[in-house]
C-alpha positions in Angstrom: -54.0 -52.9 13.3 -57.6 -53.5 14.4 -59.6 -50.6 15.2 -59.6 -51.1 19.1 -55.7 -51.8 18.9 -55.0 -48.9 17.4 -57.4 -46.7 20.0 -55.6 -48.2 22.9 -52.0 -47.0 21.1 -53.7 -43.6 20.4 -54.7 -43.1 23.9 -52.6 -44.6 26.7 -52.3 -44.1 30.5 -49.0 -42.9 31.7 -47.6 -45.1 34.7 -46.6 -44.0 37.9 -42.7 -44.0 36.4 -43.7 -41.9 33.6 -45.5 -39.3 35.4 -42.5 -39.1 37.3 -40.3 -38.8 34.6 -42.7 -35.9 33.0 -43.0 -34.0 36.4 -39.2 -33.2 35.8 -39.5 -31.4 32.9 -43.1 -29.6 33.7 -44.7 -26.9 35.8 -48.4 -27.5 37.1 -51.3 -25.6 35.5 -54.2 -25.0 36.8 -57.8 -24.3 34.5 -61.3 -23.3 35.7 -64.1 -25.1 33.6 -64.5 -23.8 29.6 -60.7 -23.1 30.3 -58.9 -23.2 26.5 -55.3 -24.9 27.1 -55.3 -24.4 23.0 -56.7 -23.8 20.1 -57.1 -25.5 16.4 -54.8 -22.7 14.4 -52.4 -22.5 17.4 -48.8 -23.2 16.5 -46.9 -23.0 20.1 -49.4 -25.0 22.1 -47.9 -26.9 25.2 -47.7 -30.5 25.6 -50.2 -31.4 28.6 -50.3 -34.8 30.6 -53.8 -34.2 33.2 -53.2 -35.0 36.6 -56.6 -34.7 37.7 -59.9 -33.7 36.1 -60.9 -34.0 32.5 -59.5 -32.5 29.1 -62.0 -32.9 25.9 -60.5 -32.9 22.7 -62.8 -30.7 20.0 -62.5 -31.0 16.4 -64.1 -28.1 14.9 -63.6 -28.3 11.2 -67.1 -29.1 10.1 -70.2 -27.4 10.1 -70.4 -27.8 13.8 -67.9 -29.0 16.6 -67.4 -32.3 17.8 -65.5 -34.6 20.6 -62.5 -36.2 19.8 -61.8 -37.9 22.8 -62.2 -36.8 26.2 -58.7 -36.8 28.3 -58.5 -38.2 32.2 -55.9 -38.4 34.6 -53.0 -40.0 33.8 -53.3 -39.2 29.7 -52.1 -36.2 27.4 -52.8 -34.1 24.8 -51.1 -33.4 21.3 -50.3 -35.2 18.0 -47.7 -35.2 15.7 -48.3 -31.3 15.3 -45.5 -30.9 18.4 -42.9 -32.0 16.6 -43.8 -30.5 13.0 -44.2 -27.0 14.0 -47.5 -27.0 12.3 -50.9 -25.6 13.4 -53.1 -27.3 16.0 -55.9 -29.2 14.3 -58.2 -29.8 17.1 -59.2 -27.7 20.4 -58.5 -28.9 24.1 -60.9 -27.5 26.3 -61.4 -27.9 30.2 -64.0 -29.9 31.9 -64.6 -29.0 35.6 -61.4 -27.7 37.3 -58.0 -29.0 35.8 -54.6 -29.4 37.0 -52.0 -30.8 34.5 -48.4 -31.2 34.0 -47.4 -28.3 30.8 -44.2 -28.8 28.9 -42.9 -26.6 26.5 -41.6 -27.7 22.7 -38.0 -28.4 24.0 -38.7 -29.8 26.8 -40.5 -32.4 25.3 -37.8 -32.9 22.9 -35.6 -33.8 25.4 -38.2 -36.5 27.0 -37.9 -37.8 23.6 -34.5 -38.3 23.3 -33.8 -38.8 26.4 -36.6 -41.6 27.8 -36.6 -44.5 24.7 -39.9 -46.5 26.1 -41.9 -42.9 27.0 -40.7 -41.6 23.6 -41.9 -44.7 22.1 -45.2 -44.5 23.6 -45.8 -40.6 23.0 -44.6 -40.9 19.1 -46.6 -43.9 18.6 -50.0 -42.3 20.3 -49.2 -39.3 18.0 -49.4 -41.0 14.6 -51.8 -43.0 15.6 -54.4 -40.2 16.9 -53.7 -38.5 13.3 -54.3 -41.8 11.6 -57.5 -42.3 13.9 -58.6 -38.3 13.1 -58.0 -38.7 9.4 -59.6 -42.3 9.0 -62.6 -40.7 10.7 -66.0 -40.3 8.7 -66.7 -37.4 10.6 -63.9 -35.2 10.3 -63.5 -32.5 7.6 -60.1 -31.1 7.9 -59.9 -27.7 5.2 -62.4 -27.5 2.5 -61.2 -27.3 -1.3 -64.0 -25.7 -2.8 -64.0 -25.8 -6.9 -64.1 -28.0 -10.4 -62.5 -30.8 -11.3 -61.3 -29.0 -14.2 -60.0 -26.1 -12.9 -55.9 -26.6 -13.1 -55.6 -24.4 -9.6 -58.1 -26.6 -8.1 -55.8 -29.5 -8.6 -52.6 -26.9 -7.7 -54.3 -26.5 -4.4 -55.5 -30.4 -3.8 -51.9 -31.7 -4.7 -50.2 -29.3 -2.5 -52.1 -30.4 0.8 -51.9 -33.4 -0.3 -48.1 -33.8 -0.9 -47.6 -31.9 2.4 -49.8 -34.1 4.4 -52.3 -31.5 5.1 -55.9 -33.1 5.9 -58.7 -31.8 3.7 -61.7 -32.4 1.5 -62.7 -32.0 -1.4 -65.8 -30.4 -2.7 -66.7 -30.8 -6.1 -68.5 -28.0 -8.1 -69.7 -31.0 -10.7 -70.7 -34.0 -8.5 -71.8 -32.6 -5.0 -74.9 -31.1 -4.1 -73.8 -29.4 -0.8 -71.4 -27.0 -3.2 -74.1 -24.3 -4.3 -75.6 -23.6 -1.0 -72.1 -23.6 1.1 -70.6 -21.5 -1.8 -74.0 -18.8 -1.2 -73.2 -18.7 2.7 -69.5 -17.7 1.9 -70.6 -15.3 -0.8 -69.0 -16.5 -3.2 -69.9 -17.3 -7.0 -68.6 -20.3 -8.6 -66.6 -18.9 -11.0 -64.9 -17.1 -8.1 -63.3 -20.6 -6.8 -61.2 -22.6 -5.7 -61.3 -21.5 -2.7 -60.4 -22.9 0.7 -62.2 -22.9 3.9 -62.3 -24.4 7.5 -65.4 -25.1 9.2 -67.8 -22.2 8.0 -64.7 -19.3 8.0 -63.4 -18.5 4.5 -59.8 -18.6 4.7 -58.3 -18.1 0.9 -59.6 -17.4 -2.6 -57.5 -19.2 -4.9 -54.6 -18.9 -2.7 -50.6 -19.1 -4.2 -49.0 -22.2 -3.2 -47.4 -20.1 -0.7 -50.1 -18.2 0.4 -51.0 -21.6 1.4 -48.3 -23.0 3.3 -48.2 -19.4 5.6 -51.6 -20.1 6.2 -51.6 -23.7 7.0 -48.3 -23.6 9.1 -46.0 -25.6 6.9 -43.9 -22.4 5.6 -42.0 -21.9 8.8 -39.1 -19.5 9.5 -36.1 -20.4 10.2 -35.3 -20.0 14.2 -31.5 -19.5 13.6 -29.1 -17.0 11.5 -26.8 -20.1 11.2 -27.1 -23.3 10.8 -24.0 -26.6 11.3 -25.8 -28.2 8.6 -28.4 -26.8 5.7 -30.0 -29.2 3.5 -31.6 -27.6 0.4 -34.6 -30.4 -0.7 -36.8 -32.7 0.9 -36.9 -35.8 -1.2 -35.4 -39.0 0.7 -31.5 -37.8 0.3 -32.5 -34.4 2.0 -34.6 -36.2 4.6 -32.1 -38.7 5.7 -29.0 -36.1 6.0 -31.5 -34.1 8.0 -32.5 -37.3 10.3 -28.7 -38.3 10.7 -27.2 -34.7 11.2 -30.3 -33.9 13.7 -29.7 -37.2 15.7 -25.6 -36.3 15.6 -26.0 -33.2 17.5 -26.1 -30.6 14.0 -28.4 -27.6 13.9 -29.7 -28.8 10.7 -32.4 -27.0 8.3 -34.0 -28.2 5.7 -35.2 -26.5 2.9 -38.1 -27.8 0.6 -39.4 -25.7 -2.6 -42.3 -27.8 -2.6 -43.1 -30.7 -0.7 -40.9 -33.7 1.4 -40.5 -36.7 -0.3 -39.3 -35.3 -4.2 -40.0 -37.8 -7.0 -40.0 -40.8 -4.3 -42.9 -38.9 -3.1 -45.3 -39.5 -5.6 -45.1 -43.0 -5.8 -47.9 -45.1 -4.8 -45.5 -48.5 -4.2 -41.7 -48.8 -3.6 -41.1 -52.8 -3.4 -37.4 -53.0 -3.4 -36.6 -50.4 -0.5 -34.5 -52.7 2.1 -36.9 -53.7 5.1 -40.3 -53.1 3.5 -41.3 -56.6 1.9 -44.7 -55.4 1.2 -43.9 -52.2 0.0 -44.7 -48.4 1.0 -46.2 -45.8 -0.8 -43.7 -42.9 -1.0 -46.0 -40.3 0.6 -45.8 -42.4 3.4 -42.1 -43.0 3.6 -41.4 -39.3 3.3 -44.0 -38.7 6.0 -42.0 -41.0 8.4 -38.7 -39.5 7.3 -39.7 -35.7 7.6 -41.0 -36.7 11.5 -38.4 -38.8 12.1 -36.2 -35.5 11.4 -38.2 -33.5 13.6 -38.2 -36.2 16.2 -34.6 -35.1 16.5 -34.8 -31.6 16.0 -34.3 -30.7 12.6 -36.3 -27.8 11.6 -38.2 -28.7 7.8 -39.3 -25.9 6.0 -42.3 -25.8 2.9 -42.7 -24.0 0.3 -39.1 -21.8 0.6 -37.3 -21.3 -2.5 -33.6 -20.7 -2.7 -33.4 -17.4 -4.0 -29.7 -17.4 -4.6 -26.4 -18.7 -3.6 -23.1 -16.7 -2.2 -20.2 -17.7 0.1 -18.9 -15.3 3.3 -15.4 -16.9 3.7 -16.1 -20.9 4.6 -20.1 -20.1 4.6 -22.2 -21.0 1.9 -24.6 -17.8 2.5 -28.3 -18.6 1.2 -30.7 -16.2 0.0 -34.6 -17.4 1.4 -38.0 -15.4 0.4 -37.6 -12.6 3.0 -34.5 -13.4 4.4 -31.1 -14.8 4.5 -29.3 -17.8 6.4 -25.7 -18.8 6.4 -24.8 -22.8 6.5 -21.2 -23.7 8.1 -22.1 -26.9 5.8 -24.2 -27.4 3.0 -26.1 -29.9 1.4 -28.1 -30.0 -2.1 -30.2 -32.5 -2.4 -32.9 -30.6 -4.3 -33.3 -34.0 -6.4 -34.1 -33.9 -10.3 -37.8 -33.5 -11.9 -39.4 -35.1 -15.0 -39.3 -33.6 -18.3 -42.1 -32.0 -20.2 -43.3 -34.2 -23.4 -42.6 -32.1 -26.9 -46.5 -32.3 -27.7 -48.4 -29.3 -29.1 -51.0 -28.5 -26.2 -49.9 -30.0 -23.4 -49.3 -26.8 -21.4 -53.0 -26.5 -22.4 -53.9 -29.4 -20.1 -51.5 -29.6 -17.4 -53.0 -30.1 -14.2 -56.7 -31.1 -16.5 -55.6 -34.4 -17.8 -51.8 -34.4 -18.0 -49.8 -35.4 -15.1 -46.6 -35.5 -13.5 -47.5 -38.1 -10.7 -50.0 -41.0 -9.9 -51.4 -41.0 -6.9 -55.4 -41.0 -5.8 -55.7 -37.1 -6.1 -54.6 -37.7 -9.9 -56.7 -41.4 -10.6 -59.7 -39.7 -9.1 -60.3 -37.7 -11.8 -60.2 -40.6 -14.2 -61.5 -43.6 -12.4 -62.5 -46.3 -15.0 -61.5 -45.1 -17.8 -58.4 -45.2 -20.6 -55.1 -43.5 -19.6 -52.1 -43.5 -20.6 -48.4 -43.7 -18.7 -44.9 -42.3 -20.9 -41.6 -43.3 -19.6 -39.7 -46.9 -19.5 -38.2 -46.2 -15.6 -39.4 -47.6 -12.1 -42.0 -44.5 -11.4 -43.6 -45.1 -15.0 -43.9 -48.7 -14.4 -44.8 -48.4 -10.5 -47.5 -45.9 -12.7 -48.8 -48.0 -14.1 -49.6 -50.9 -11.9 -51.1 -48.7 -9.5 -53.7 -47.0 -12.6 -54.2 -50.3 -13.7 -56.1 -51.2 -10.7 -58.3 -47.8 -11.2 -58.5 -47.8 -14.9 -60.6 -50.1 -17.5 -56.9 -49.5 -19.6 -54.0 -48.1 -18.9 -51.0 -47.9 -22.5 -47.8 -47.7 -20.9 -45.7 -45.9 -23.7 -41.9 -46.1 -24.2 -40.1 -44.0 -26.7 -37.7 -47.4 -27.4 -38.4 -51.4 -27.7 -37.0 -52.9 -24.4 -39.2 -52.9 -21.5 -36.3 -53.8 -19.2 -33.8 -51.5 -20.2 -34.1 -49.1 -17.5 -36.9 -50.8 -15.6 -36.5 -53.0 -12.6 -37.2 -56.9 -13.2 -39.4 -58.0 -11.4 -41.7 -54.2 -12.6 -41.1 -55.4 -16.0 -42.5 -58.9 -15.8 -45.9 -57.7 -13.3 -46.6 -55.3 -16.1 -45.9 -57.8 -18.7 -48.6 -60.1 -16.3 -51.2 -57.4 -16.1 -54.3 -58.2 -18.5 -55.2 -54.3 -19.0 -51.9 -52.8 -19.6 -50.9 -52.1 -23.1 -47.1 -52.0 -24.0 -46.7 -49.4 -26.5 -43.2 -49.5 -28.2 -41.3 -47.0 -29.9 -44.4 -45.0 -29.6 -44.5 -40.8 -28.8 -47.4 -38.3 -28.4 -47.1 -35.4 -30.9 -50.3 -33.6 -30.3 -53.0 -33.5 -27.4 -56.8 -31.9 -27.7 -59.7 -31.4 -25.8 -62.2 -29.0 -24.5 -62.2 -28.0 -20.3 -60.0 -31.4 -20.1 -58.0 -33.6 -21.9 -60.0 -35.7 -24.6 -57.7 -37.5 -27.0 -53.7 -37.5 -28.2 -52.0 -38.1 -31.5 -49.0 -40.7 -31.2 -46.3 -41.3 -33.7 -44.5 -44.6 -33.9 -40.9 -43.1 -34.0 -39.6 -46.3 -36.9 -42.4 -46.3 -38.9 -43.4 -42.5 -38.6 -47.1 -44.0 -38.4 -49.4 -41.6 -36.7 -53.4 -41.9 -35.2 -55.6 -40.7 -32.5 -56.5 -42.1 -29.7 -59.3 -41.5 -27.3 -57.8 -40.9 -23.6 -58.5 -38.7 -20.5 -55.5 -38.8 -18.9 -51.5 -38.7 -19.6 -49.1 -39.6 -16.9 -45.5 -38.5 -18.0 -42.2 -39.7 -16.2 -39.9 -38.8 -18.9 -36.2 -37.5 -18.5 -34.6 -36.3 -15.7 -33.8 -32.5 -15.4 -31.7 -31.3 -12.1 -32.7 -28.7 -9.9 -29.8 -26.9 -10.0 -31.4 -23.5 -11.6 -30.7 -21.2 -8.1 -27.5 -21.6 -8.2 -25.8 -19.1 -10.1 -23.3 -21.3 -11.8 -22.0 -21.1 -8.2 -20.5 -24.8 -8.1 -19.0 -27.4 -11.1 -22.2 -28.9 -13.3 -21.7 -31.5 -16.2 -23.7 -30.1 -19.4 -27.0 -31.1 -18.2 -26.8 -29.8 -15.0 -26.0 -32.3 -12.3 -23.6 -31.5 -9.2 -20.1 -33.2 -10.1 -18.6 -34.6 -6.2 -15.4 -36.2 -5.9 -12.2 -35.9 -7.3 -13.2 -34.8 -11.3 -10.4 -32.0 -11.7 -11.9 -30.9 -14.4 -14.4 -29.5 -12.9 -12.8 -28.8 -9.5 -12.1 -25.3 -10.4 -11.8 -22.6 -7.4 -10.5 -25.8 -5.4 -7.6 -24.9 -2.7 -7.6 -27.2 0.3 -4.6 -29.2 0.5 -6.7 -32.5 0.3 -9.1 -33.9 -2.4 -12.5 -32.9 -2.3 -14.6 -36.0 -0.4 -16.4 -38.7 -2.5 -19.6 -36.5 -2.2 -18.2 -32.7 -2.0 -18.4 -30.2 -4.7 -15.6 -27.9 -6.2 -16.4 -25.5 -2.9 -15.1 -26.8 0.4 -18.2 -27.2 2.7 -21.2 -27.9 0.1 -21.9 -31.5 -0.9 -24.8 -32.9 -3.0 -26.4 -36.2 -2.8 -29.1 -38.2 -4.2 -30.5 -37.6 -8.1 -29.2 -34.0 -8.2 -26.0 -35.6 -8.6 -24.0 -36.5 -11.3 -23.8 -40.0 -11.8 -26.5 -41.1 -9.2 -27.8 -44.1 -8.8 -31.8 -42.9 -9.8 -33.4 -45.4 -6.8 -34.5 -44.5 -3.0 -32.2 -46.8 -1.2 -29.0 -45.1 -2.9 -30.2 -41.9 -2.3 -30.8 -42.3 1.4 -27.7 -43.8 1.7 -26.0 -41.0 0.2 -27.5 -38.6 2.0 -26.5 -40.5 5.6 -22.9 -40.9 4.0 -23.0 -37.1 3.2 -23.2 -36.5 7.2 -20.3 -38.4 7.7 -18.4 -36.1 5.4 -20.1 -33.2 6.8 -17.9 -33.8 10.3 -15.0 -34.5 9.2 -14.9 -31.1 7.1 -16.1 -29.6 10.3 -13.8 -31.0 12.6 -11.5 -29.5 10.1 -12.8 -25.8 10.5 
């Protein structure tokens, strides 16, 4: 979309029709010049639409405030920050005497839902003013303030960065600016990361959730029951949430870490149904987690399940700080990649090994010799995506067929690609280094050969372990851990409805699980979200039931 375009979709002027159609749901304000209708940090701000006078749009996370865009009659305020429940980014601030329509959260809910072509236009003007914001040279979002080799600095990157927080990165070995911003904080270097907004010192090395209370993604839940809890955010979670909100079901989600799970990480998913040219994952869990708000659903960051219990039909869940109950509930807290067996890789976790591949991770190897373990979609997706960063990338597999558990048409790019190295019944046994990863020891597994090779990164998607470690031995597991659904008596203990448990219901009446958590998922996006849509389905029958 050309750069003009996509100002003109940012930044539309309501018609007669839609004015009208706003005036229902809105009182009039009134503001004197200098007049604040709200402020960056601001989490209930209204939704304005300016009937006459001007509204300018601040951004004030540099060094010194700037215009956005100034507002005239006929336009409105916001971004996709009224539906999220996060934190204004920006300041809107009176020009001259102002009168404007103001409508509350709910209200403009219900324009949503209600008016197709306004909704259309609003939601499409909101991604595109945070796309326009973000894309801008001038705007600075939070500052991450610390080394390249510090593992919390990367903790603290990779969290706003998997949570869609805007930010920027300061780098205590490469940029200049560091030193003298660090003095006018008072801070020493050796007292960072830190994390800061404009010139205000927010967080010394801040807990990732210390960080989501103080960027607004850690949000309470606004009920004491719910029709429909979803525990996990990756694209199972996501699309029960988006199908169960659109239905009419109070739904929460849940989401230890960040939307989007495994799926999340990946920089290109070709073979999801309707995306020829692929999407990144970020971006498809972005879309998904507003699409869920869109309707209503309430998404909730950095909340671990503390525990599971049951209150007669109600699955009773046990938050940090307090406690929810779920007529229906849904786990879909996905499955997470296995550690590698070497001797020093907890050494260099988060400074040279990895558990994704995205631009926060390739940026702290650009051009150099990495290496990628694991023979599935995500390694080989990996791969591909390093390859266009790296001078060499080694994609290692534990056994000898590159297409085993790899998709084809994966399998034959990376076959195609001049600077990828297939590796073959290869493992690492040992890693070393100094502040950062400098070189691993790999055995061939048949020939029991071993030697070292020079390399500053390792990328591991290895193994599949489910996240089912909250629950208590609440509900039937196989050995490894996944959520057995459907009629498997043998693990359908405690069952006593007169009726087999649903094709994606546990061995407790009312809790389902969908997507990798389960046992004997299909490991790709497209089943997962279809699981998690078939899930709902489920989810009213058993409550017509109640």
């Amino acid at each position: 979309m050309a750069e003009q375009t996509l100002h003109d979709v940012a930044f539309p002027k309501l018609s007669e029709n839609d004015l009208e159609t706003v005036a229902k749901y809105a009182k009039c304000a009134s503001f004197k010049d200098g007049d604040t209708l709200f402020h960056a940090g601001q989490r209930d701000m209204k939704f304005y639409v300016v009937k006459k006078g001007e509204v300018e749009i601040i951004d004030c996370t540099g060094d010194t405030p700037k215009q956005v865009v100034m507002h005239k009659a006929g336009e409105f305020t916001g971004d996709i920050t009224h539906l999220t429940g996060r934190p204004a980014i920006v300041s809107a601030i009176a020009r001259g005497p102002v009168q404007a329509y103001e409508i509350c959260h709910d209200d403009l809910q219900k324009i949503l839902q209600g008016d197709p072509r306004l909704s259309d236009l609003i939601l499409q003007a909101f991604i595109a003013r945070r796309q326009l914001l973000e894309n801008s040279p001038d705007f600075v979002g939070l500052r991450v303030i610390g080394s390249r080799y510090s593992r919390d600095t990367f903790r603290i990157r990779d969290f706003l960065s998997r949570n869609h927080i805007p930010f920027t990165s300061l780098d205590l070995e490469t940029d200049p600016s560091v030193a003298k911003l660090l003095e006018s904080f008072g801070i020493k270097q050796d007292e960072t990361p830190v994390v800061a907004c404009g010139r205000m010192l927010i967080l010394r090395n801040p807990t990732n959730k210390e960080l989501a209370d103080e960027v607004g993604v850690h949000l309470a839940p606004q009920r004491k029951t719910y029709d429909l809890i979803v525990i996990g955010g990756g694209p199972a979670g996501l699309a029960a949430a988006v199908y169960g909100a659109s239905e009419g079901l109070s739904t929460l989600v849940v989401e230890k870490d960040a939307p989007g799970g495994q799926a999340g990480a990946s920089m290109r998913i070709e073979n999801y149904l309707g995306f020829p040219l692929g999407i990144t994952g970020a971006e498809l869990a972005k879309r998904a987690a507003l699409q869920a708000n869109k309707f209503g659903a309430e998404l909730s960051i950095s909340v671990p399940v503390v525990s599971l219990d049951f209150d007669g039909p109600y699955s009773v869940l046990k938050l940090d700080g307090q406690s929810v109950s779920a007529k229906t509930l849904l786990i879909a807290t996905g499955a997470e990649y296995g550690r590698l067996p070497a001797t020093n890789r907890e050494t260099f976790e988060g400074r040279g090994v990895y558990y994704a591949a995205t631009p926060l991770e390739a940026a702290t190897c650009t051009g150099q010799k990495v290496v990628v373990v694991g023979g599935g979609n995500s390694a080989g997706q990996a791969a591909v995506f390093l390859a266009e960063q790296m001078c060499h990338v080694i994609l290692m597999i534990r056994g000898d067929d590159l297409y085993k558990n790899m998709s084809y048409y994966l399998a034959k790019r990376i076959e195609g690609t001049s600077n990828i190295e297939i590796k073959k019944n290869t493992v690492i046994t040992k890693m070393d280094g100094d502040d950062h990863l400098r070189k691993i020891e790999i055995e061939n597994t048949q020939t029991k050969e071993r030697k070292t090779i020079d390399v500053v990164a390792v990328f591991t998607f290895i193994g599949a372990t489910p996240r089912t470690e909250w629950m208590n031995r609440q509900l039937g597991c196989d050995k490894k851990g996944f959520v057995v659904t459907g009629a498997h008596p043998e693990e359908q203990t405690g069952w006593k409805p007169n009726r087999a448990p649903y094709l994606l219901e546990t061995n407790r009446p009312g809790v389902f699980a969908a997507g990798d958590v389960r046992y004997n998922s299909v490991k790709r996006v497209a089943s997962a979200v279809g699981e998690g849509a078939m899930a709902v389905q489920f989810i009213h029958r058993y409550l017509a039931d109640l």
